[in-house]
C-alpha positions as CSV (number, residue, x, y, z in Angstrom):
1,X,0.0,0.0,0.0
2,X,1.6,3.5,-0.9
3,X,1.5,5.9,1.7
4,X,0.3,9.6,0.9
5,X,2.3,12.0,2.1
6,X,1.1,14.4,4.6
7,X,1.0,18.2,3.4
8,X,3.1,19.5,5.8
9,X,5.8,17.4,4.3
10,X,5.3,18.6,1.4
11,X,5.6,21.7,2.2
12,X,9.1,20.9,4.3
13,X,10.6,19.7,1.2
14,X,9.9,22.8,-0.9
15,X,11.2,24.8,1.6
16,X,14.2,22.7,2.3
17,X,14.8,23.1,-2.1
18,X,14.1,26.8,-1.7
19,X,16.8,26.9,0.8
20,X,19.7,25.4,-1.6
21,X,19.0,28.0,-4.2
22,X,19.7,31.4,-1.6
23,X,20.5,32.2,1.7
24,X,20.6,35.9,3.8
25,X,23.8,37.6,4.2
26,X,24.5,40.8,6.4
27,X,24.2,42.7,3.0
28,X,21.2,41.2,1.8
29,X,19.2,39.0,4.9
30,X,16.4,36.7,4.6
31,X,12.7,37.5,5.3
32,X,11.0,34.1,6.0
33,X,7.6,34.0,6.1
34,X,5.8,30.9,8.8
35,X,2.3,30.6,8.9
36,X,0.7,28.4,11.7
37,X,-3.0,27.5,12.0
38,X,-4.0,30.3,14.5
39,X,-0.6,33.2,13.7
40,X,1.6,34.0,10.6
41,X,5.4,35.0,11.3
42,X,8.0,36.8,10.1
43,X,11.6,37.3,11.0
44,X,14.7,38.8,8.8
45,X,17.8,36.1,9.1
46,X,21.6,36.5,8.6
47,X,22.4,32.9,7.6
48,X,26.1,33.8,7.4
49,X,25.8,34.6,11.6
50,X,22.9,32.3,11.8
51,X,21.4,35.3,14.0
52,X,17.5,36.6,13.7
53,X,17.8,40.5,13.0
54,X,14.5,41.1,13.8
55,X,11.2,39.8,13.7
56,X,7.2,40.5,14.1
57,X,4.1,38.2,14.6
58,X,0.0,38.3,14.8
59,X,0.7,37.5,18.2
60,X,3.3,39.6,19.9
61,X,1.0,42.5,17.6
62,X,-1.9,41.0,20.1
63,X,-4.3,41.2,16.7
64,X,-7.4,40.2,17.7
65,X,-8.3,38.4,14.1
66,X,-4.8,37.1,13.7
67,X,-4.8,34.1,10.9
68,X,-6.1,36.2,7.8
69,X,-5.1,38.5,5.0
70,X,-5.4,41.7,7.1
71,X,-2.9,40.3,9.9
72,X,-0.6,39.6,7.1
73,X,-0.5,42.7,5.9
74,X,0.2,44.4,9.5
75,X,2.9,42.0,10.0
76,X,4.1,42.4,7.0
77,X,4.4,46.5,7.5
78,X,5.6,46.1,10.8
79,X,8.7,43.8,10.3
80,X,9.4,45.9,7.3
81,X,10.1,49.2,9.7
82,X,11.7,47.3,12.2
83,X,14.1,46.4,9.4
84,X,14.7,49.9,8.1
85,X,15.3,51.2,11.4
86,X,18.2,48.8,11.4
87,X,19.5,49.8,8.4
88,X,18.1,46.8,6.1
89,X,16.7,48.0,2.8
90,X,17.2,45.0,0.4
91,X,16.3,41.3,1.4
92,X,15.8,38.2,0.0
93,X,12.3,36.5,0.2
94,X,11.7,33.1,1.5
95,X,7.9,31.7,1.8
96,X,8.9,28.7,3.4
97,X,7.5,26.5,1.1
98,X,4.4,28.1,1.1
99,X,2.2,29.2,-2.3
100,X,2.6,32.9,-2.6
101,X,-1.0,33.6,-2.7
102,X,-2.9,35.1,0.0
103,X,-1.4,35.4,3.1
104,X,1.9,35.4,1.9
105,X,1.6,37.5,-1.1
106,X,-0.4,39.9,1.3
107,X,2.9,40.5,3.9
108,X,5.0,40.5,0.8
109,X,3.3,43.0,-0.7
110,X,3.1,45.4,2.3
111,X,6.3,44.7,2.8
112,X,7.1,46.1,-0.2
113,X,5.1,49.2,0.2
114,X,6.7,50.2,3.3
115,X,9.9,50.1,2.0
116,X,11.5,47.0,1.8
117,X,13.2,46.1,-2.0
118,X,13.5,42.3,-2.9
């Protein structure tokens, strides 16, 4: 009998093949993008260091609604002026395996607006 894979292993191996193609440096960190069942995440990485730069949530925001489209978007505006106050104005992009639809395009996207360039 052939076993289905589940969907979050499916999703762990597209991230793990996203992951061989770039990484974050000082110059140019990673924004990766986590989305639970109940919060969505977002923290900018120097893989180089291996340290978390900064990062913002749905729930250290304390958003009341905080698993749709509109908490996206706040996070997404919120880590993006955390990192320009530190300096960070370029990144690289990593949706964790996820499909950039939604959610994720929504944080990438305001991201983007507040200043941010990737």
């Amino acid at each position: 009998m052939i076993k289905k894979a589940s969907r979050t292993s499916v999703r762990v191996k597209k991230h793990i093949k996203l992951r061989n193609r770039f990484s974050g440096t000082a110059i140019r960190p990673r924004l990766a993008v986590y989305r639970s069942n109940n919060h969505i995440y977002a923290q900018i990485i120097d893989d180089l260091k291996g340290h978390t730069l900064c990062a913002a949530s749905s729930k250290t925001l304390g958003l009341e609604k905080s698993n749709d489209v509109a908490a996206a978007t706040v996070v997404g505006e919120a880590i993006a002026k955390k990192a320009i106050d530190l300096g960070i104005e370029t990144i690289v992009f990593d949706r964790g395996g996820y499909v950039y639809h939604g959610k994720v395009q929504a944080l990438a996207d305001a991201a983007r607006k507040t200043g941010l360039k990737f």
